[in-house]
C-alpha positions as CSV (number, residue, x, y, z in Angstrom):
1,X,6.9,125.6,11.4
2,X,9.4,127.3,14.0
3,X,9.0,129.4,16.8
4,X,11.3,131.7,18.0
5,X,11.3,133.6,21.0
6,X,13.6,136.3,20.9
7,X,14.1,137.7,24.8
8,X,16.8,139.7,25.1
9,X,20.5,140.7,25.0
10,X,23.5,141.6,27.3
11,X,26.4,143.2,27.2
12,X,26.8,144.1,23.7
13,X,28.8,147.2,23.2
14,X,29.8,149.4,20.4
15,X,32.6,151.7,19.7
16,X,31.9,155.3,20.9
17,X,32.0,156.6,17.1
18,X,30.1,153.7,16.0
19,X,27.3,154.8,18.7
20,X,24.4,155.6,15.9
21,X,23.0,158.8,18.6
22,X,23.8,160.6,21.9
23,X,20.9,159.1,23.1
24,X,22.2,155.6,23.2
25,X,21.4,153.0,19.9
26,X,18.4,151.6,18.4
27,X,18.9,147.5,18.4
28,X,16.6,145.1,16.6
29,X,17.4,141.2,16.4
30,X,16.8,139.6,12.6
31,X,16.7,136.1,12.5
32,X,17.6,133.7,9.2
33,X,16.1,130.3,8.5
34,X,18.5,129.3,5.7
35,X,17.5,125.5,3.5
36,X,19.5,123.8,1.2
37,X,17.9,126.4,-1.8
38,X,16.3,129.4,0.1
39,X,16.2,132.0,3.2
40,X,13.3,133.1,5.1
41,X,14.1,136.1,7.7
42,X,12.0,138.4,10.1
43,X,13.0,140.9,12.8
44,X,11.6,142.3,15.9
45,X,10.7,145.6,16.8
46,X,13.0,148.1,17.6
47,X,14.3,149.4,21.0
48,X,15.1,152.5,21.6
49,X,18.2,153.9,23.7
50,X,19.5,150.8,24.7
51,X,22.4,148.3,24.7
52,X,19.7,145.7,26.7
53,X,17.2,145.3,24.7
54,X,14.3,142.7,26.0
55,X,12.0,142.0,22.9
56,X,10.4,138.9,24.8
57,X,8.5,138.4,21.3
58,X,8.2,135.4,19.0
59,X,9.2,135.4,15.7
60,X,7.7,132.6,13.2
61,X,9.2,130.6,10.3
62,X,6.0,129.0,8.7
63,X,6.7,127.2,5.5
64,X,10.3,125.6,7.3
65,X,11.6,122.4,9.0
66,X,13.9,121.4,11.6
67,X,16.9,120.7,8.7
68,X,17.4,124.5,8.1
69,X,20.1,126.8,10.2
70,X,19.2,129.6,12.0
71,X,21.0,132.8,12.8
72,X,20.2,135.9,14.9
73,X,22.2,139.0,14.3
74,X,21.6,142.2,16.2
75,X,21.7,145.4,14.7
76,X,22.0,149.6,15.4
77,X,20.0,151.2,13.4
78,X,21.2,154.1,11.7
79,X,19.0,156.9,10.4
80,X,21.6,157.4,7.2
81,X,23.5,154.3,6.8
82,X,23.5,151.2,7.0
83,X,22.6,149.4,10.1
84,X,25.2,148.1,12.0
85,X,25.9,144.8,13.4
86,X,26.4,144.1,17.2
87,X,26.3,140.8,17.7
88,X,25.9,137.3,16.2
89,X,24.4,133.8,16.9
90,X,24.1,131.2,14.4
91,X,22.9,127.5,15.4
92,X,22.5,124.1,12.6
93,X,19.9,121.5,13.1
94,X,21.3,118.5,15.2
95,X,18.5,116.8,17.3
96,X,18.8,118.6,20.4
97,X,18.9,122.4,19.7
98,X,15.1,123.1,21.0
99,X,16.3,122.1,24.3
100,X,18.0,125.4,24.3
101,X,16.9,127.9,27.3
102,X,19.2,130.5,26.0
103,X,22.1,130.9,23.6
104,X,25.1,133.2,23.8
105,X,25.2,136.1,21.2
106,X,28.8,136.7,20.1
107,X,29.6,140.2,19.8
108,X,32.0,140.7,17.0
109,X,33.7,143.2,14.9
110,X,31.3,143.3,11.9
């Protein structure tokens, strides 16, 4: 089983055209446990008119174990497209990755 707790995120920026309202954009995180044969993801709740959203909430991966990767993407939500992508943070097993505090999201052009 994994536990994720999914805090927040800084400085993520998106194009002015790309901005999915006037009011500012809807961000949610969904993370990815991904095995040799299968994926398991789940997301956090949405928050609204920001571009620092601060979830603080834990995300679980029952059926999983430490050999799996894990990824966090960050997405705008859009009413009548697709969701965008902000930013991205993926991490493979190796022995020490729960000693983590925090890990850098990588915005990117998507």
């Amino acid at each position: 089983m994994i536990f994720l707790q999914v805090l927040e995120a800084r400085g993520l920026s998106l194009p002015h055209e790309q901005m999915p309202s006037l009011f500012g954009a809807n961000l949610f995180a969904l993370a990815t446990v991904t095995g040799e044969s299968s994926s398991i993801s789940a997301r956090t709740e949405m928050q609204q008119g920001t571009m620092s959203p601060k979830w603080n909430q834990e995300l679980v991966f029952p059926d999983v174990t430490l050999t799996h990767s894990l990824t966090v993407t960050v997405f705008a939500h859009r009413r009548l497209t697709a969701d965008s992508a902000v930013g991205q943070v993926s991490l493979s097993y190796s022995p020490g990755w729960l000693q983590y505090d925090s890990i850098t999201l990588h915005s990117n052009t998507f």
